[in-house]
C-alpha positions as CSV (number, residue, x, y, z in Angstrom):
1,X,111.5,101.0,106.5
2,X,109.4,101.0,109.4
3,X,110.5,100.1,112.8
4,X,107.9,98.1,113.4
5,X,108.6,95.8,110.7
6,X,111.5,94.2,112.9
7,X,109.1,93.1,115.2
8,X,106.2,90.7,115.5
9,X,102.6,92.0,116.7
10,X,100.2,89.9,118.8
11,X,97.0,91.6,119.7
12,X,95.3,91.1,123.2
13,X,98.0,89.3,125.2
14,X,99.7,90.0,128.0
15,X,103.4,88.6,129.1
16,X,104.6,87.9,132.6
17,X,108.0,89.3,133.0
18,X,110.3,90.2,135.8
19,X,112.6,93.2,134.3
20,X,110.5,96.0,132.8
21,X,110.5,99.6,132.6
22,X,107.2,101.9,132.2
23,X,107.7,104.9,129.3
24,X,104.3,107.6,128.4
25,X,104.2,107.2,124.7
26,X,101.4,108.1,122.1
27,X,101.7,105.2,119.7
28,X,103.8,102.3,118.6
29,X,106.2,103.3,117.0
30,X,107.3,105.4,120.1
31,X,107.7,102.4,121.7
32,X,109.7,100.9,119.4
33,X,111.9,103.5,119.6
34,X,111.9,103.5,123.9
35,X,113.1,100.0,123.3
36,X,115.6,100.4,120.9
37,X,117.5,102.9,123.3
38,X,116.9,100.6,126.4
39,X,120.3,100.6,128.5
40,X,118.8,98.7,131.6
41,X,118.4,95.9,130.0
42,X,118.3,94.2,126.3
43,X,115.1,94.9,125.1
44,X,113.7,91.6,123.6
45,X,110.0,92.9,123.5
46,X,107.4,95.3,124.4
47,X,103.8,96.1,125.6
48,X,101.8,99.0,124.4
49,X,98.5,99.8,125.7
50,X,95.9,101.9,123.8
51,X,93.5,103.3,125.9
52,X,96.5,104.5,128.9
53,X,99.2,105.2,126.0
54,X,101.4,102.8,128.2
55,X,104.5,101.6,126.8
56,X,106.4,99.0,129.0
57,X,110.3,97.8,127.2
58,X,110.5,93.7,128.8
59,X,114.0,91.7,128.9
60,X,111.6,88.6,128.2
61,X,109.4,87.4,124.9
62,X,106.7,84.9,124.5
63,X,109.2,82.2,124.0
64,X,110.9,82.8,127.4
65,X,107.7,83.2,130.0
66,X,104.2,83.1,130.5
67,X,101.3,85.0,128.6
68,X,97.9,85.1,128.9
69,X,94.7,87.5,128.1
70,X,94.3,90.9,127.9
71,X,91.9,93.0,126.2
72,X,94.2,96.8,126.0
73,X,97.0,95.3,125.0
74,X,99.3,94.6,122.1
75,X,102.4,92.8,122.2
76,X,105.4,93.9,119.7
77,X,108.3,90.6,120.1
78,X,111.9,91.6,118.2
79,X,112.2,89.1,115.4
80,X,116.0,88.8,115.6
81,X,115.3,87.2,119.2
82,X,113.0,84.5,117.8
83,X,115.3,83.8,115.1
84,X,117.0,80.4,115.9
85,X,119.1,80.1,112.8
86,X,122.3,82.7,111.6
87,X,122.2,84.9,108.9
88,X,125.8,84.7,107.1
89,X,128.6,84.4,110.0
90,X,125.9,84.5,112.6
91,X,127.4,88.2,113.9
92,X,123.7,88.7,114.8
93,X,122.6,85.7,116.0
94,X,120.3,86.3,119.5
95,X,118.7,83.2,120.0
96,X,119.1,80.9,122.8
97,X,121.5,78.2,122.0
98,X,123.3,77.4,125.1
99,X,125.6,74.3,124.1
100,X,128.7,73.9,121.5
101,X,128.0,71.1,119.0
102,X,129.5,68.4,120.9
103,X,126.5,69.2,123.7
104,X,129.1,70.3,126.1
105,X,126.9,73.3,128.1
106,X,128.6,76.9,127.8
107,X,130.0,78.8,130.3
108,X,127.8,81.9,131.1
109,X,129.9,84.8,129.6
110,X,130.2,87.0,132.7
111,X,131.6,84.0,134.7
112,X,135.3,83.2,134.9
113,X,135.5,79.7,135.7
114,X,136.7,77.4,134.2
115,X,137.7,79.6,132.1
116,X,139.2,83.6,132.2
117,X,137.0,85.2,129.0
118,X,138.4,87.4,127.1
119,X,135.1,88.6,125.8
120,X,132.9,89.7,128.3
121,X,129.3,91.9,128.4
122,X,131.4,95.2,130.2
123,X,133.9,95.0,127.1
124,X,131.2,93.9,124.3
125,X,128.3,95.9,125.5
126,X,126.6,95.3,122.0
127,X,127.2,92.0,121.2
128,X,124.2,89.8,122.9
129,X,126.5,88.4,125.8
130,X,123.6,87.2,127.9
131,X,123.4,84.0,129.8
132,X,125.6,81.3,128.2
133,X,124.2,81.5,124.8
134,X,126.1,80.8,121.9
135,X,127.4,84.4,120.1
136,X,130.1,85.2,117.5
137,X,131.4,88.8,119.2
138,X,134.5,88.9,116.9
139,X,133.4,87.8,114.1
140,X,134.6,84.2,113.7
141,X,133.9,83.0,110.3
142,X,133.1,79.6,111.6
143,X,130.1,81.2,113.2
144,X,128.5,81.2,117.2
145,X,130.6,79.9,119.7
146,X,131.1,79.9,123.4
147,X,133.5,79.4,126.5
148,X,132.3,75.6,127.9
149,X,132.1,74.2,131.2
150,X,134.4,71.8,130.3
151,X,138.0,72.5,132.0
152,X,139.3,70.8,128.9
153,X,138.1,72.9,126.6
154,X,138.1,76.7,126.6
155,X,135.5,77.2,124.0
156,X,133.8,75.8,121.3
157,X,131.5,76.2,117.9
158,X,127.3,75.6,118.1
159,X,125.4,74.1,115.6
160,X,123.5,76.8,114.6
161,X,121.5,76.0,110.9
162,X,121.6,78.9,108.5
163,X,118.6,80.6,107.6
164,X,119.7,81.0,103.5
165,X,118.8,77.9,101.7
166,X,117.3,76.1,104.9
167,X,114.1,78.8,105.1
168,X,110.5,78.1,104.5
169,X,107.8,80.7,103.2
170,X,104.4,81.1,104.5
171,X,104.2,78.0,106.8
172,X,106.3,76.0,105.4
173,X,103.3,73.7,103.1
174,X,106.0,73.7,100.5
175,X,109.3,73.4,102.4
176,X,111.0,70.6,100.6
177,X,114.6,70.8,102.4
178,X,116.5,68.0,103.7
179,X,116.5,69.0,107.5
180,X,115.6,65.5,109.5
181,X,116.1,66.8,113.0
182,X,113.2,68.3,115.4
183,X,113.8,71.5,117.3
184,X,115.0,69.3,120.3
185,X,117.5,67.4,118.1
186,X,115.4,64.3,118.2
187,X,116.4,62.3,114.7
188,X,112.6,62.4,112.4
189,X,110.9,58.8,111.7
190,X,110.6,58.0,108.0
191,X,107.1,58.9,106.8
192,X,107.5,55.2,104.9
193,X,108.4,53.1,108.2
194,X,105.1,52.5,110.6
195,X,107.5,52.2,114.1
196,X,108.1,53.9,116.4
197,X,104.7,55.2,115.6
198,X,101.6,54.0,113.0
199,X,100.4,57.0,111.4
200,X,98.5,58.0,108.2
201,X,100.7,60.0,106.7
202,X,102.1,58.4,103.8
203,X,103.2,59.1,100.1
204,X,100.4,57.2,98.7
205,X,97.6,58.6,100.2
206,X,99.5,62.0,100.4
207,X,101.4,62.2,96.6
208,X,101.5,65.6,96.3
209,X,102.8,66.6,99.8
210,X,107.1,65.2,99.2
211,X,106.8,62.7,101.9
212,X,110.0,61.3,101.4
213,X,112.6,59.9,103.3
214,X,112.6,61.6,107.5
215,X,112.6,65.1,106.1
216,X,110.7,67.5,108.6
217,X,107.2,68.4,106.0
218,X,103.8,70.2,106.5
219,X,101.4,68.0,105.1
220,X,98.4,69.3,107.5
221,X,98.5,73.1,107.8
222,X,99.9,72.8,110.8
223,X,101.8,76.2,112.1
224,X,104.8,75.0,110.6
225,X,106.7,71.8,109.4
226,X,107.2,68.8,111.7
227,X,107.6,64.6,111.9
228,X,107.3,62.1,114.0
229,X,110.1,61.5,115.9
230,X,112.0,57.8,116.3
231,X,111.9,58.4,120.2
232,X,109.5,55.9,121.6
233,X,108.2,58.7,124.0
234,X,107.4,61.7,121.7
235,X,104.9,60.8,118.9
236,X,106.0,64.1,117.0
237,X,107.3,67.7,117.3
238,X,108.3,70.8,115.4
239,X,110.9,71.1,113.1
240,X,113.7,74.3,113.6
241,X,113.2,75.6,110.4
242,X,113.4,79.9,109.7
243,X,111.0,81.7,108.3
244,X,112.5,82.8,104.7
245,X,113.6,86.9,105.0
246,X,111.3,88.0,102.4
247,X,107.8,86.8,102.2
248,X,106.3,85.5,99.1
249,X,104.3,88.3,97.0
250,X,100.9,87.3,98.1
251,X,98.1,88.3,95.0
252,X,95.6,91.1,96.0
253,X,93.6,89.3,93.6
254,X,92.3,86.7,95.5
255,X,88.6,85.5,94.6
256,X,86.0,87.5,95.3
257,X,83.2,85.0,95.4
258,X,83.0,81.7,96.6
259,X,84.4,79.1,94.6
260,X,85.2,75.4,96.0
261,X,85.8,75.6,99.8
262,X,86.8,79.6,99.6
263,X,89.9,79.0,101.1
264,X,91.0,81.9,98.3
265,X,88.3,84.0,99.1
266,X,89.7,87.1,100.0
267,X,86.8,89.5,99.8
268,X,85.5,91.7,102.5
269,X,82.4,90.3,103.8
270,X,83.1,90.6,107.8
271,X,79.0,89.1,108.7
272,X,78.2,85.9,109.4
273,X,75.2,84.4,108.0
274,X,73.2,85.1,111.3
275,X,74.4,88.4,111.2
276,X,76.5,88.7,113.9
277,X,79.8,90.5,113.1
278,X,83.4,88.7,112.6
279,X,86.1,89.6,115.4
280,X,89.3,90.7,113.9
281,X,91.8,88.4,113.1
282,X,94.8,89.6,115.0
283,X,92.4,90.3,118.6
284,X,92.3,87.8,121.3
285,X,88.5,88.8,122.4
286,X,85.9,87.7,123.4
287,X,87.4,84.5,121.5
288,X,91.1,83.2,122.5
289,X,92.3,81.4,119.4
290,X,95.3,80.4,117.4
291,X,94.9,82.1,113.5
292,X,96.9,84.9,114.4
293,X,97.8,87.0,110.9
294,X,101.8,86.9,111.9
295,X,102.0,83.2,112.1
296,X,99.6,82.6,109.1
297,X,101.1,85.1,106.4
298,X,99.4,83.7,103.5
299,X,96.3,83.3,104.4
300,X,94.7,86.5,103.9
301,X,93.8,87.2,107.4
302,X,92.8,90.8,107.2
303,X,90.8,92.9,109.3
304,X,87.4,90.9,110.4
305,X,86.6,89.7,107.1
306,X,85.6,86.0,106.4
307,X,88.2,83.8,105.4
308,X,88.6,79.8,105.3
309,X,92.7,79.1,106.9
310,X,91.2,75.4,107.5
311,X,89.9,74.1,105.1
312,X,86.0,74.5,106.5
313,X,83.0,73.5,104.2
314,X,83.4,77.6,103.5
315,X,84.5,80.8,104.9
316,X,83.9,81.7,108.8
317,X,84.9,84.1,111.2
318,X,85.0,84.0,114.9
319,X,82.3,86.9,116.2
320,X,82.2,89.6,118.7
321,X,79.5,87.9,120.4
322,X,80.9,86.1,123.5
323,X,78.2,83.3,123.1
324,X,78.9,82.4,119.8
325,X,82.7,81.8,118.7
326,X,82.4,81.1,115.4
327,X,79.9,81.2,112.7
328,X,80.3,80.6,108.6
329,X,79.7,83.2,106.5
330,X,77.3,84.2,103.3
331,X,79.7,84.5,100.5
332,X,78.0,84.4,97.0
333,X,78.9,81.9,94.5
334,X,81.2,82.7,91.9
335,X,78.5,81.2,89.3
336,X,76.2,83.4,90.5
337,X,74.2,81.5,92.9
338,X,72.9,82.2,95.6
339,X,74.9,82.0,99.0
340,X,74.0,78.2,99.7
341,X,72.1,78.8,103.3
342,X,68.8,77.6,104.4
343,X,66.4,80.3,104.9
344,X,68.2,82.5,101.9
345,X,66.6,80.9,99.2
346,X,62.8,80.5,98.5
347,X,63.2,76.8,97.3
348,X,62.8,75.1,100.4
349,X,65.6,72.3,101.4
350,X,64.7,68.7,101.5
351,X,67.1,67.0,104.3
352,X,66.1,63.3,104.4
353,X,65.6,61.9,107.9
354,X,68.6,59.8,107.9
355,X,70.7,62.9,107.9
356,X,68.8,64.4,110.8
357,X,69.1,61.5,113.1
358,X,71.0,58.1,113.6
359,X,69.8,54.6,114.0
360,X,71.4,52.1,116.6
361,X,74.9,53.4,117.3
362,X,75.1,55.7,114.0
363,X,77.9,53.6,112.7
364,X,75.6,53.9,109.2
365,X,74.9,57.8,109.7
366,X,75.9,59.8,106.8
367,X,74.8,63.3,107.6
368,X,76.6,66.7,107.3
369,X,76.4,67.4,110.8
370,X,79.5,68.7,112.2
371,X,79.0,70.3,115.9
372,X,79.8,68.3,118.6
373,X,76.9,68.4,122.0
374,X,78.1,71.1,123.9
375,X,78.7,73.2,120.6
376,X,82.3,72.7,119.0
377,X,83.3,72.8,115.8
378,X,84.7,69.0,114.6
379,X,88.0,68.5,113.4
380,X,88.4,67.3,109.6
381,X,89.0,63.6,109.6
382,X,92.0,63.7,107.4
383,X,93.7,66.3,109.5
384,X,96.5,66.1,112.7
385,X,95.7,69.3,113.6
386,X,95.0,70.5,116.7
387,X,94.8,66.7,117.6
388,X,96.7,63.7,116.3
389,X,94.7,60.3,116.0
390,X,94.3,57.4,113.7
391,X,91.1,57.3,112.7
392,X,92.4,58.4,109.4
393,X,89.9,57.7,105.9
394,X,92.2,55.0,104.7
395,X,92.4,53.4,107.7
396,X,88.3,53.2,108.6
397,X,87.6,53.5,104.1
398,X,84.3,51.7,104.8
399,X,83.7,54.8,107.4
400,X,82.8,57.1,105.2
401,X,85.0,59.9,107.2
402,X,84.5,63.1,104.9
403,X,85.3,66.4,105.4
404,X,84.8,67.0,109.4
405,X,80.8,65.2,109.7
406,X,79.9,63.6,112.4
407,X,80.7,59.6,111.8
408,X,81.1,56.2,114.1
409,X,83.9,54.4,112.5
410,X,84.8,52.2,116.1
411,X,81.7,51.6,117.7
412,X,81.5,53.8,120.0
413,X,77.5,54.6,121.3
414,X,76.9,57.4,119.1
415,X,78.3,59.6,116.4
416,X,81.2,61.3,117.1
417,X,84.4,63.7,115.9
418,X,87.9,65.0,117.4
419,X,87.2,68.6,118.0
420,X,88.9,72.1,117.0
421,X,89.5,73.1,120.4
422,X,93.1,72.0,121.1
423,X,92.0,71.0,125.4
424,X,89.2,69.1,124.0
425,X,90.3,65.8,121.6
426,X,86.6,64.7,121.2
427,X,83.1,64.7,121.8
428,X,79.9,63.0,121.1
429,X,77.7,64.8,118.3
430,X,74.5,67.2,118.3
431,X,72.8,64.4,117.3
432,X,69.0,62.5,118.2
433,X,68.2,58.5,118.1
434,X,65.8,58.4,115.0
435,X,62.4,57.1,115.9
436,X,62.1,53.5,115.5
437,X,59.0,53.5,114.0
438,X,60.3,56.3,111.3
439,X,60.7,55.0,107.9
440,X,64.4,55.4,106.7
């Protein structure tokens, strides 16, 4: 196969990293290849930049340092190094595991105290020595081990899960495996018990999502499965679970026309309905944002063209203009009708009053508004993603909380919603006090 297809692409960032060496290559693939023969280091990662066919091999990946913007570039990560489960006997295994199960820490493998190794990075140049992470250089069949820090103990085996029957597709919406433990080891909260932490996640407002017992679930569409966690301090957190090897056979025939929300829309409409044109997917500018195609394999991010990952009203796209970040699209109906935007149609659109405006403190507004004042998209009431809350429909049911509109369920002073923008929770609404002497 390709090369490529052992790594994972992110367009338009850049990572810091301290041990890197520069290469003149003409494409990717070039690259890949610089950094497969790397000798100065172990090449977890590389940068390739278009425009100066610079090609820079990096010890480090996105899980280990810093990244940030930039515009040129593309970043190629080795999956095999963001793997943290084994594959068989775990001869492979490269990710960063650093303690045998009893949580004793390992010894670093070049050091010789406590103990003398007999395996060593000089005698096993090819077997991922590095640090003091867990490896299995002679092929144990008990799996990863290490030398510990313990005098007591000259090594030990690491608790490393298996990626066969442990493995989620896509992101993980229908993992139903028994894993109960976050990435950190924290032990998962039942989704049935209320303490340490009241949530609205339950089986009986949630019956199709397999809420049952502590087992780590995606019931949200968040970038992969997760629970909350029976620690006091830490409401929730990811789950370690491995991408499955092979990725489900996705249909080309995805809808071609908008039916429901369009969340299987998979035409290739890439305008919004101003007209401005969609940014692609897997770039980082002028918009910073999180739908990256890698992470989100299944849902049909492709190119620029409009797609619906979150469960909008309908399809969007972010566009290349840097004052507007995101925009919905005109997708005809699959019945035939017209794409439902004002202006597109000659009957004109009646919005009562009420919708337009809110009396008092808008706790009886029922509009379709969703922007918040200073222009962000609203966060869907029923959703933890990117912020986690409780004002959840069956908690506020008189609330009217629908969809992502614009709604005062506690009495704040106006209408109000969590936003999309994960450094923003919430904001007030784009809303006007109706006029008093207005009839409803």
């Amino acid at each position: 196969g390709n090369i490529l297809d052992d790594y994972l692409r992110t367009d338009g960032v850049w990572i810091l990293t301290r041990n890197k060496q520069f290469y003149k290559t003409n494409n990717e693939k070039e690259c890949a290849e610089k950094c497969e023969a790397e000798r100065n280091f172990n090449c977890r990662a590389f940068l390739f930049t278009r425009k100066k066919l610079q090609c820079l091999t990096l010890a480090e990946n996105a899980k280990m340092t810093v990244m940030f913007n930039s515009t040129e570039a593309v970043l190629y990560e080795k999956k095999i190094y963001l793997l943290q489960c084994k594959r068989g006997i775990g001869k492979d295994y490269r990710g960063m595991e650093a303690k045998t199960r009893r949580g004793i820490p390992c010894q670093k493998w070049a050091e010789k105290t406590p103990h003398n190794p007999n395996y060593t990075p000089e005698k096993h140049p090819n077997a991922g020595l590095e640090e003091n992470y867990c490896r299995n250089p002679d092929g144990d069949e008990s799996g990863p081990w290490c030398y510990t820090t313990d005098p007591g103990t000259r090594f030990d085996y690491c608790n490393i899960p298996d990626c066969e029957g442990q493995c989620m597709q896509c992101n993980g919406e229908d993992y139903h495996g028994g894993v109960s433990r976050t990435e950190s080891g924290l032990e998962c909260q039942r989704w049935d018990a209320q303490e340490p932490h009241m949530h609205g996640f339950t089986s009986k407002h949630f019956p199709e999502k397999d809420l049952k017992m502590n087992y780590c679930r995606n019931p949200d569409g968040e970038l992969r499965p997760w629970c909350f966690t029976t620690s006091p301090t830490k409401r929730w957190e990811y789950c370690n679970i491995p991408s499955c090897p092979t990725r489900p056979q996705v249909s080309g025939l995805g809808s071609r026309c908008l039916s429901g929300k369009g969340e299987d829309y998979r035409g290739r409409i890439a305008i919004t309905e101003s007209g401005n044109a969609c940014q692609h997917w897997n770039t980082q500018f002028p918009h910073r944002h999180g739908w990256i195609p890698d992470r989100y394999p299944c849902k049909g991010l492709e190119e620029n063209y409009c797609r619906n990952p979150d469960g909008e009203k309908r399809p969007w796209c972010y566009t290349i203009s840097s004052r507007v970040r995101w925009e919905y699209c005109a997708i005809p109906h699959c019945d035939g009708a017209e794409p439902g935007i004002a202006g597109m149609s000659n009957v004109p659109v009646q919005v009562p009053l009420s919708e337009e405006c809110y009396r008092g403190k808008g706790q009886s507004y029922r509009g379709t508004t969703s922007i918040t004042a200073s222009g962000k998209k609203c966060q869907a009431w029923n959703s933890m993603f990117p912020h986690r809350h409780e004002k959840t429909p069956d908690r506020f049911p008189n609330a009217d909380l629908r969809d992502n509109y614009c709604r005062n369920p506690d009495g704040d002073n106006s209408p109000w919603c969590f936003t999309t923008d994960p450094s923003v929770t919430w904001e007030y609404c784009n809303l006007k006090r109706c006029d008093d002497h207005t009839q409803e």
